[in-house]
C-alpha positions as CSV (number, residue, x, y, z in Angstrom):
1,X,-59.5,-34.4,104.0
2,X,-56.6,-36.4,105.8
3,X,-55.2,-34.6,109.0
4,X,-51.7,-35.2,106.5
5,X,-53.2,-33.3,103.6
6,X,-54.5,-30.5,105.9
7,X,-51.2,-29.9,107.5
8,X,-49.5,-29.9,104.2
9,X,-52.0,-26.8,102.4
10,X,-51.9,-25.0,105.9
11,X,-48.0,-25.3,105.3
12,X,-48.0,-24.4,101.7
13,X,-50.6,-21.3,102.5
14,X,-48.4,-19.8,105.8
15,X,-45.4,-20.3,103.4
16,X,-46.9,-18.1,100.6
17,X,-47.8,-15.5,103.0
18,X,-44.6,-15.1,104.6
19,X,-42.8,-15.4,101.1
20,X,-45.2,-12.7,99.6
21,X,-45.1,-10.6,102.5
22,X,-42.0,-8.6,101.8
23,X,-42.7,-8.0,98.3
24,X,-45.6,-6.6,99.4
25,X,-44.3,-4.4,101.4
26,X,-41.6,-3.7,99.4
27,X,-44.3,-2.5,96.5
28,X,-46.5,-0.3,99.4
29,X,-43.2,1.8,100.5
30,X,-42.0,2.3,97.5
31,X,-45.0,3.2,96.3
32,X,-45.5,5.9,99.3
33,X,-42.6,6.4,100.3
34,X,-40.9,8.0,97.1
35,X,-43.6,10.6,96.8
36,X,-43.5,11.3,100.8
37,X,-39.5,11.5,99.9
38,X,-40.6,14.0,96.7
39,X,-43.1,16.1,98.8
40,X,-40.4,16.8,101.7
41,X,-37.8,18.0,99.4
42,X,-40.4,20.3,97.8
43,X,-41.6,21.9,101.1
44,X,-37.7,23.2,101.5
45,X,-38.0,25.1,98.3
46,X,-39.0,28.7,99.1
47,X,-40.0,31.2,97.3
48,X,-37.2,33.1,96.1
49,X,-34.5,30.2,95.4
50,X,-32.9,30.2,92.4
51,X,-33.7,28.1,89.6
52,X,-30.4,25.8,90.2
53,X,-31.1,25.2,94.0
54,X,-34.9,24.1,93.2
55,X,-33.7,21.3,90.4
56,X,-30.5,20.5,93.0
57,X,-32.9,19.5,95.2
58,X,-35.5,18.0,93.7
59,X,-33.5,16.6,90.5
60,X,-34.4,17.4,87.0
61,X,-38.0,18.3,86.2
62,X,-40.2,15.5,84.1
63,X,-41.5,19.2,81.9
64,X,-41.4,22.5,81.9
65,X,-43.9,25.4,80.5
66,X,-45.4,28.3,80.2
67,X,-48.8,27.4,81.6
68,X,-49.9,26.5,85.3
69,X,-51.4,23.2,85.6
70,X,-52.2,20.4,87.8
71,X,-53.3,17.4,88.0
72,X,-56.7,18.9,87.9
73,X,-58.6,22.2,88.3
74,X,-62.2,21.1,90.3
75,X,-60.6,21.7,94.1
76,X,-57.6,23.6,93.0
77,X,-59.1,26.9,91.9
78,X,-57.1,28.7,94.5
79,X,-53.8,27.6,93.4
80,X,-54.1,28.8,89.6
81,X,-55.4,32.1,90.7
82,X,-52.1,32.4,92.7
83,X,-50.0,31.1,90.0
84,X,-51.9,33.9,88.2
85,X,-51.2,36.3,90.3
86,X,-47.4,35.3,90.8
87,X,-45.7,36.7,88.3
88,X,-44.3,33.6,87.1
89,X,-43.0,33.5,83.6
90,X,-42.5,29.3,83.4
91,X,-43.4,26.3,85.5
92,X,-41.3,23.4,86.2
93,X,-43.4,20.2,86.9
94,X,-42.0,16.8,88.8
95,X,-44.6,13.9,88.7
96,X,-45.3,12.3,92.1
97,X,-47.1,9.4,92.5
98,X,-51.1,9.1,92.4
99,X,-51.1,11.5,89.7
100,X,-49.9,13.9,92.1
101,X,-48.4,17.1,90.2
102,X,-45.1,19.3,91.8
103,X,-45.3,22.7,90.4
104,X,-42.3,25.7,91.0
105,X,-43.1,28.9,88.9
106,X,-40.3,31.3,88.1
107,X,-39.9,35.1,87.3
108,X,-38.0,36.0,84.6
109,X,-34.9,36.0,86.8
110,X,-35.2,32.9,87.1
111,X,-36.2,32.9,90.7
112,X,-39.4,31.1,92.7
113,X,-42.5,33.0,93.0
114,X,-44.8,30.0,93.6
115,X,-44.8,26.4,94.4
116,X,-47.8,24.5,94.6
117,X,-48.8,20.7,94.4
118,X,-51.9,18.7,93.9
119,X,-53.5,15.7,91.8
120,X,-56.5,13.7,91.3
């Protein structure tokens, strides 16, 4: 290959990379960061908030139901005897990323009783 030739594919390459490199980046922290973002709101919810104050904060929930679930059980046995335990009369859920789960249970006041989180 021709010293010229060279030059030109080493230019062409470095080019690429430093084009690509902020949609790259751009892609990782969004990906990251909005469930980093998502997780900090939920650890200011405590139990006891109202109902109003939980969706202020972390926005409108993506369902909401009768039954406890996460992502998945295996690893999480702990949490759904909690949300057993709790009281709770309905679940909100919020969808991170990574098919991580956001869970608030209420009473039938419409109050917290249990938050929990977890995925796959």
């Amino acid at each position: 290959m021709k010293r010229q030739n060279r030059n030109l594919v080493i230019f062409i390459c470095l080019f690429l990379a430093v084009l690509s490199a902020p949609i790259v980046y751009l892609g990782i922290d969004f990906f990251f960061f909005t469930d980093y973002q998502l997780k900090k709101k939920f650890n200011s919810i405590h139990v006891g908030a109202p109902k109003g104050e939980v969706i202020s904060i972390l926005g409108a929930p993506d369902k909401e139901d009768t039954v406890f679930h996460l992502g998945q059980y295996e690893g999480f046995q702990q949490e759904y005897i909690k949300a057993e335990k709790s009281g709770s009369k309905y679940y909100l859920f919020w969808h991170g990323e990574i098919d991580t789960v956001y869970v608030v249970g209420f009473n039938d006041k419409d109050r917290v009783t249990i938050k929990s989180y977890g995925g796959t």
